[in-house]
ROMARTI-764870 format. One record per residue: residue in three letters; x, y, z of N, C-alpha, C in turn. Coordinates in steps of 0.1 Angstrom, whole numbers, plus 5000, padded with zeros to 4 digits. Layout:
BEGIN
ALAXYZXYZXYZ;...
***
This chain:
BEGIN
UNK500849885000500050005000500950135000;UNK501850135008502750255007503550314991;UNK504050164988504450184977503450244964;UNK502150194967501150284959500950404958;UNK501050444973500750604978501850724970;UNK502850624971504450684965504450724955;UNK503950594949503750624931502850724928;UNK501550694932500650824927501250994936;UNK502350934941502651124948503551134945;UNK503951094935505951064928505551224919;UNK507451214918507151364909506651354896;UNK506451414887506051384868507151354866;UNK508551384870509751294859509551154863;UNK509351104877509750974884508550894879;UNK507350964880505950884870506550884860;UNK506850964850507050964836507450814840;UNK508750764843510050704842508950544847;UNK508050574853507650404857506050364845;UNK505850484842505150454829505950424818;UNK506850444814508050394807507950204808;UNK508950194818508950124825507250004826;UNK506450064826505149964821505049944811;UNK505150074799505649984786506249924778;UNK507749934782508749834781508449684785;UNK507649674798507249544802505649504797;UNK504949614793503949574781504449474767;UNK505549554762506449524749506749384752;UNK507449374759507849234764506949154763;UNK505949204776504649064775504349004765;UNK503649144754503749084743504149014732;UNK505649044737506648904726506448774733;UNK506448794748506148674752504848564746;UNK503748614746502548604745502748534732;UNK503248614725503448574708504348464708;UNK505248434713505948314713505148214716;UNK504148204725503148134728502348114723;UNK501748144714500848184700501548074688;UNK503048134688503848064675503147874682;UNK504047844694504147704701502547654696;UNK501247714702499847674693499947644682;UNK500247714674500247714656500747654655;UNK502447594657502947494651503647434665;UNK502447304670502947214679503747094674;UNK504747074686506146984682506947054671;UNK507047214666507947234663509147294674;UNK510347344667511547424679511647574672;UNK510747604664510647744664510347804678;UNK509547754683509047834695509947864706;UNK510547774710511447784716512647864713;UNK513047874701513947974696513148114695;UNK511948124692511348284696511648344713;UNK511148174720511448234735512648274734;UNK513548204732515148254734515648414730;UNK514848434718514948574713514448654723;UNK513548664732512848744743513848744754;UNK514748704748515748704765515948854763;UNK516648904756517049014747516149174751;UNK514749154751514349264752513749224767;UNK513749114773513549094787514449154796;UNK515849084789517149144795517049344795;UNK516949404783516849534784515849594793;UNK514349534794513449624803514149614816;UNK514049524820514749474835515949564839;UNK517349594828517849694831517449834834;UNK516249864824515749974827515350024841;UNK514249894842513449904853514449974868;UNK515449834869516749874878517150024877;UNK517750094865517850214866516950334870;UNK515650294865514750424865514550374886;UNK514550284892514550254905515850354909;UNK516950344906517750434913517550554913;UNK517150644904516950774903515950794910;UNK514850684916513750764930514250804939;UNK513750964941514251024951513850944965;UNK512150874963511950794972512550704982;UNK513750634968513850504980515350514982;UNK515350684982517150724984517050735004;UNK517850635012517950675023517950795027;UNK517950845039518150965043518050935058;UNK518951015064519051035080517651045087;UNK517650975097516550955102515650885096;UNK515050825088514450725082514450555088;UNK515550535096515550395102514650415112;UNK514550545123513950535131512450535128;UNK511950505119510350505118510150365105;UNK511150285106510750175099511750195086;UNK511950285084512350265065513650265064;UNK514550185073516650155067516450115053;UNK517550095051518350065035517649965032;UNK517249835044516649705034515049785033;UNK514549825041513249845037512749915024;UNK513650055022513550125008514150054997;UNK515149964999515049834984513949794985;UNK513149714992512049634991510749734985;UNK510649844992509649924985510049954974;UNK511550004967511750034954511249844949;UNK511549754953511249664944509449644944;UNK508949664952507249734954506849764943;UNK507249914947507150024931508049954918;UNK508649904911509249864901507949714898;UNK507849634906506549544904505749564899;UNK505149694909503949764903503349774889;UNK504449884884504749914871504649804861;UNK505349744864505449624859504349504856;UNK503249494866502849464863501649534854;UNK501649624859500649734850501049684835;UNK501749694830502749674819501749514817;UNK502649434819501749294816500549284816;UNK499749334824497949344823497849414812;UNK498349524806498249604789498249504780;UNK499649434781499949334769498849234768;UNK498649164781497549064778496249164770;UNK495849234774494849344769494549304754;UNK495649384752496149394739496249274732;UNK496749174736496949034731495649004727;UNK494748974736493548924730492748994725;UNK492749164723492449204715492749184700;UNK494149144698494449184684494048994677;UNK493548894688493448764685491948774682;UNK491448824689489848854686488848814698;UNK489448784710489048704722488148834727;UNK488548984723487749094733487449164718;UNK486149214719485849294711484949444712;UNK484649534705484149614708484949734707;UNK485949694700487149834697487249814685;UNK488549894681488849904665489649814661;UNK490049724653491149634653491149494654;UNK489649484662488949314667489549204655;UNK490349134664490949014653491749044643;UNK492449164645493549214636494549094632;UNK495149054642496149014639495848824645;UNK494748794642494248694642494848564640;UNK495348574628495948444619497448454628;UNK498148514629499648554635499248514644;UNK498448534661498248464671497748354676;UNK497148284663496648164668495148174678;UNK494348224670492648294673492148154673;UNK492648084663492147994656492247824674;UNK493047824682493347784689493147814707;UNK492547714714492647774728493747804735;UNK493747964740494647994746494747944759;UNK496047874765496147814778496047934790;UNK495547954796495348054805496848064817;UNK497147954825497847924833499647944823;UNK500047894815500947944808501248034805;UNK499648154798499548294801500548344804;UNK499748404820499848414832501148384838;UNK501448274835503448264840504248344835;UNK503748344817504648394812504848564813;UNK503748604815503048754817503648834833;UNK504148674845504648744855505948694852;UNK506848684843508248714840509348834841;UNK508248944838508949034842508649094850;UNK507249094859507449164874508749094881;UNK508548974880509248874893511048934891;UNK510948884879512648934876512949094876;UNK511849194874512549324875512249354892;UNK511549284897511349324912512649294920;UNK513349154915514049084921515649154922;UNK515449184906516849264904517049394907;UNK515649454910515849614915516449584934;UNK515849474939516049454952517549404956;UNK517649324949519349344944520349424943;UNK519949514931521049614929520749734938;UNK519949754951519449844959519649814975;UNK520349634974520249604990521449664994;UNK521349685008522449735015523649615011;UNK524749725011525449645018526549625028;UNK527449505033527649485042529249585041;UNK529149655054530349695053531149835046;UNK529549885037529650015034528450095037;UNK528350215036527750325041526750345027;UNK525150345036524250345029524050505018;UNK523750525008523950594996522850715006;UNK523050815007522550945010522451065000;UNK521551165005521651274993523251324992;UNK523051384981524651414976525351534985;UNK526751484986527151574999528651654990;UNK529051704992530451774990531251654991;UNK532351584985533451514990534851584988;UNK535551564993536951614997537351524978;UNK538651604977539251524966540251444970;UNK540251314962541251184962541251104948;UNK542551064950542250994927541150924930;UNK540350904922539550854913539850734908;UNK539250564918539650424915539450404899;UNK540250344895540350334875539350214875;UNK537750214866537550104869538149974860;UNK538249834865538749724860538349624852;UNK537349674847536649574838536549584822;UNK537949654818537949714806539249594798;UNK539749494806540349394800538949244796;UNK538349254808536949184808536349144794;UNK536249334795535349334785535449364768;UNK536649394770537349334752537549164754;UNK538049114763537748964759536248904759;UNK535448954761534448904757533449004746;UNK533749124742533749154731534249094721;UNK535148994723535748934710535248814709;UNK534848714721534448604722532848584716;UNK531848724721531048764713530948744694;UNK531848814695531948844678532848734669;UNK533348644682533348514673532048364676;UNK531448384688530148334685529348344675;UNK528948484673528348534659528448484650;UNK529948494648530748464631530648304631;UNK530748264641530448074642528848014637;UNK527948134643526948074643526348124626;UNK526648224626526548284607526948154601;UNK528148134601529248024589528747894595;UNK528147854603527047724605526047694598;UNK525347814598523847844593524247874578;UNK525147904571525547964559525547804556;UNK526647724561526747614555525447544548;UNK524347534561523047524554522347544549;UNK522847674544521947734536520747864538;UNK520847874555519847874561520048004568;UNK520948074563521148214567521148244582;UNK521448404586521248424598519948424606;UNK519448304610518448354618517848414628;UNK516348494622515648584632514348584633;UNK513548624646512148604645511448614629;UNK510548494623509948474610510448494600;UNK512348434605513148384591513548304594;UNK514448244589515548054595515048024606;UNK515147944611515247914628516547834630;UNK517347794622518547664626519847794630;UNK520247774646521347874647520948014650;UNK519548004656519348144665520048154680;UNK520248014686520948024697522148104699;UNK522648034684524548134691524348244685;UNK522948314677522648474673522948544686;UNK522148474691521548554708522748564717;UNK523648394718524548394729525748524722;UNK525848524711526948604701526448744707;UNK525348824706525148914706525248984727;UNK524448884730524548894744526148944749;UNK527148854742528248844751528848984747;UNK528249004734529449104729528649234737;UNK527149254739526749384748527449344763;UNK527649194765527849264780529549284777;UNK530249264770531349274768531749434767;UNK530649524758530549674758530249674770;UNK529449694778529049734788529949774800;UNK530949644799532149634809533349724809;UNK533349714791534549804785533849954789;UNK532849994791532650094792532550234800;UNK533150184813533450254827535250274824;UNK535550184820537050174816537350264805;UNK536550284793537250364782536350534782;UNK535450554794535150644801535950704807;UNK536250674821537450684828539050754817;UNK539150684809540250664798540050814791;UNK538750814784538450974781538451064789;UNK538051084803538551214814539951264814;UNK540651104817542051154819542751214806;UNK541951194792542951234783542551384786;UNK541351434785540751544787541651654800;UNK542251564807543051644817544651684813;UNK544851614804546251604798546551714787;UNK547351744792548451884778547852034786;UNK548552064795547952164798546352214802;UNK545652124806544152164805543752334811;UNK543052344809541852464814540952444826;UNK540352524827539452504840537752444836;UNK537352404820536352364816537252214811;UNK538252174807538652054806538951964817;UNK539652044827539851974838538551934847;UNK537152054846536052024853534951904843;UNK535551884830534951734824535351634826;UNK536951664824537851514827537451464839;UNK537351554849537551524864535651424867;UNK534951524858533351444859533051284848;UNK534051294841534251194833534751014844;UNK535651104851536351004860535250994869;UNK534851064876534150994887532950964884;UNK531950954870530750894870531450784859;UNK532750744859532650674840531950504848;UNK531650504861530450374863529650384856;UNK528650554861527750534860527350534845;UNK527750654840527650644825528350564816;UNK529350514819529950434806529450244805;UNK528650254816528450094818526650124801;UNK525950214812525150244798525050304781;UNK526350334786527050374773527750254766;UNK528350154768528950054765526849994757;UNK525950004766525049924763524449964750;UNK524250144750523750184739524550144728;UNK525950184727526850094715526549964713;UNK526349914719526049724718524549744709;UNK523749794712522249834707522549894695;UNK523250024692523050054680524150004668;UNK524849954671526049834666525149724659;UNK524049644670523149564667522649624652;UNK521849764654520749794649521549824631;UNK522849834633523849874617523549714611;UNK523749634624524249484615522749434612;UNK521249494614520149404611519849534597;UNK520349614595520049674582520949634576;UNK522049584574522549494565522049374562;UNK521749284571521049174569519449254562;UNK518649284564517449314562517249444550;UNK518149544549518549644539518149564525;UNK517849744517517549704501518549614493;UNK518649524491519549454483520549344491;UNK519849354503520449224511519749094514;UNK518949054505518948914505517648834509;UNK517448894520516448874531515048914533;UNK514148844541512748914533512849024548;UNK511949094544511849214554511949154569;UNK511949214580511649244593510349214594;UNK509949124602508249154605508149214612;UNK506949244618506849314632506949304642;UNK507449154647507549124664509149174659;UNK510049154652511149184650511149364654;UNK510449374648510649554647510649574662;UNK508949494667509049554681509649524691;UNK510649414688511949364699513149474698;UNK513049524678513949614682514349754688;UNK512849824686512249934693512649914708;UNK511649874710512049774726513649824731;UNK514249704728515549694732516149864732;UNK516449934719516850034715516050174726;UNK514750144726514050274734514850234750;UNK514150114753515550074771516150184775;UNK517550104759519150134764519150284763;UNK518650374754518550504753518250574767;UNK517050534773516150534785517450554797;UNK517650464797518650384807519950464807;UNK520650534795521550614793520650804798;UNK519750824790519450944803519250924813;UNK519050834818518450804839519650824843;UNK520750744838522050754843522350924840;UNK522450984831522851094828522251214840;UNK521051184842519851224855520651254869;UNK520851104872521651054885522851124881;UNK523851104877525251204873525051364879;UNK523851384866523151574874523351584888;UNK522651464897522051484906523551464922;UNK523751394916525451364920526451484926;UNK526651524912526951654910526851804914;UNK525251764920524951884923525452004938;UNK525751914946526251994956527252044951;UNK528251974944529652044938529552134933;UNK528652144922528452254913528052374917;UNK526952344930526552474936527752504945;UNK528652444954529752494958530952564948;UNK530752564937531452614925530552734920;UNK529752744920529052854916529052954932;UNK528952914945528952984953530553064953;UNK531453024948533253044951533353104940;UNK532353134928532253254920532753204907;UNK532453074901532452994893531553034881;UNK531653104865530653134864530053014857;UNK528353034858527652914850527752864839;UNK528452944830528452864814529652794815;UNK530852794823531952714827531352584830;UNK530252524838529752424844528652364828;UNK528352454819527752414811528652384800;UNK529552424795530452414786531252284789;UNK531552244805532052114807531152004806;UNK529652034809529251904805528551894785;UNK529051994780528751964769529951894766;UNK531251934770532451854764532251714766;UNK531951664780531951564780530851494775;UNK529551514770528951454762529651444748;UNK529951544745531351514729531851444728;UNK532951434741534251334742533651184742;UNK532351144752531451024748531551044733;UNK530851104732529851044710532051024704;UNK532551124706533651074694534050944696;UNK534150894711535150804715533750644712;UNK532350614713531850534712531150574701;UNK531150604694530950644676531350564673;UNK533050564669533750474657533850354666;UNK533750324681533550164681533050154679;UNK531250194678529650124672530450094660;UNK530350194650530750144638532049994637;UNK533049994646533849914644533249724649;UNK532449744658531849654658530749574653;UNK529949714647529249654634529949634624;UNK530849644618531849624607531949464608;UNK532649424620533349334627532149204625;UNK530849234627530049194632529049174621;UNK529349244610528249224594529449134583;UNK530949164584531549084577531348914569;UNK530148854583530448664580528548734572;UNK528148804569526748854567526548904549;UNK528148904550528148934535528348834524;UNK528048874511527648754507529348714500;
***
């Protein structure tokens, strides 16, 4: 109940962000649903199972989402005095995982909505039985399989927001943003990680292409091939988490250059915000590259003169999906950074700092991002369309 009260008295950015957040896990449902649909229409085949496999993909992205737009509640940010009336650090994960449910399930109840709208099961709107033949109208839908598959994403984004929110042992629970004293800035370490598994990625890929090539049977994707969508997925998966990791690391790597050769007092005040968020932003920045890298190598496969019949539409809306997320998920982060930030800045502006100095640094560092994860998008879709060509 609390968690309700929250939500309906949350501010319009933090509603915006959980309405999001319901449609993302609407989007989902409905790939779910539809995979379910395929399994009806054609029983004892392994298409179906290879569609579910494809929903890891935009499962995997809402869920990140969800987690992030959870941290930016001002709600379930501790604050002094809050233990004594019930609400420590484990209690406000639990309510952030509350509120992230919520949402969430709102989201699923849409999709089912929707689902049997577009099968022909509800009528009385525009569209009744649209998409009829595609869903398997023609067939009883199992109710109890539904239903499991529809609480997939509350369960898992509730679980992971409670996760990535619980206290823990041995450090000091996260508070409003305070002034910190200066000390170097830990390099993060996951930037060897994550080129080896950027490459392990982009040779699953190339394995599972020149498998499926052999047969004839191209790269498959939702309502094309099905032989060799597994190592599509495992290939793609490893190489985003493989960005993801490299991406706090070649963050980090852009500040410091930014401070080097003499800097100024707008290069030094980017480099220096470059280093201390390259977590926060470079882990979703590594993801957006991984996403739009994706999105270069399905217009070569799917592009005028490549081979392949078009994209259908669960395809489109996996890739919408995915793509709206990681985008999502890179402003929240960008949000939180602001917010971070903010005592500093106002102690910089109090010591007679003027304002466009604080604005001119964070435009640099949005620059310094796009030049430095530009040409690796491109370089990894290069990398990544090569076994694609004919």
């Amino acid at each position: 109940m609390l968690a309700l009260r929250l939500t309906r008295g949350a501010h319009p950015f933090v509603l915006c962000g959980r309405l999001l957040v319901a449609a993302a896990s609407a989007g989902t449902g409905f790939l779910l649903l539809s995979a379910l649909s395929h399994a009806l229409s054609h029983p004892g085949a392994g298409g179906a199972l290879l569609r579910l496999t494809w929903c890891v993909v935009p499962l995997t992205a809402t869920v990140y989402f969800a987690v992030a737009m959870a941290r930016i509640d001002p709600a379930t940010l501790p604050r002094a005095g809050m233990s004594s009336v019930g609400l420590g650090p484990a209690a406000l994960a639990g309510l952030a995982a509350a509120s992230t449910a919520l949402s969430s399930l709102l989201g699923s109840v849409v999709a089912l909505l929707f689902f049997l709208h577009l099968r022909g099961d509800l009528t009385g709107l525009p569209f009744d039985g649209a998409a009829a033949e595609m869903l398997a109208a023609d067939r009883p839908l199992p109710l109890a399989a539904a239903l499991t598959l529809l609480a997939v994403v509350p369960t898992v984004a509730s679980l992971a927001t409670a996760w990535a929110l619980r206290p823990r042992a041995g450090r000091p629970a996260p508070v409003a943003p305070q002034p910190e004293p200066a000390a170097p800035v830990p390099v993060p370490s996951g930037l060897p990680w994550g080129v080896a598994l950027l490459a392990t990625g982009l040779a699953v890929e190339s394995w599972a292409v020149s498998g499926t090539s052999r047969d004839g049977a191209g790269l498959p994707l939702p309502g094309g091939a099905e032989s060799g969508a597994l190592g599509g997925v495992l290939g793609w998966l490893f190489t985003a988490l493989g960005l993801a990791l490299a991406g706090p690391g070649l963050t980090h790597l852009c500040g410091r250059v930014l401070q080097s050769a003499h800097p100024g007092a707008v290069r030094l005040l980017a480099g220096r915000g470059l280093q201390e968020e390259a977590t926060r932003i470079g882990r979703p920045a590594g993801v957006v590259c991984a996403v739009a890298s994706g999105t270069l190598v399905s217009a070569t496969l799917y592009g005028p003169g490549a081979g392949s019949s078009a994209a259908g539409p669960l395809t489109a809306l996996g890739g919408v999906l995915v793509a709206g997320c990681a985008l999502a998920t890179l402003l929240s982060a960008g949000v939180e950074a602001r917010r971070s930030r903010a005592a500093a800045n106002g102690a910089l502006l109090r010591l007679g700092a003027p304002a466009s100095a604080l604005r001119y640094a964070a435009g640099l560092r949005a620059l310094t991002l796009v030049v430095v994860f530009a040409p690796l998008t491109w370089a990894v879709a290069t990398l990544a369309a090569v076994p694609l060509r004919p």
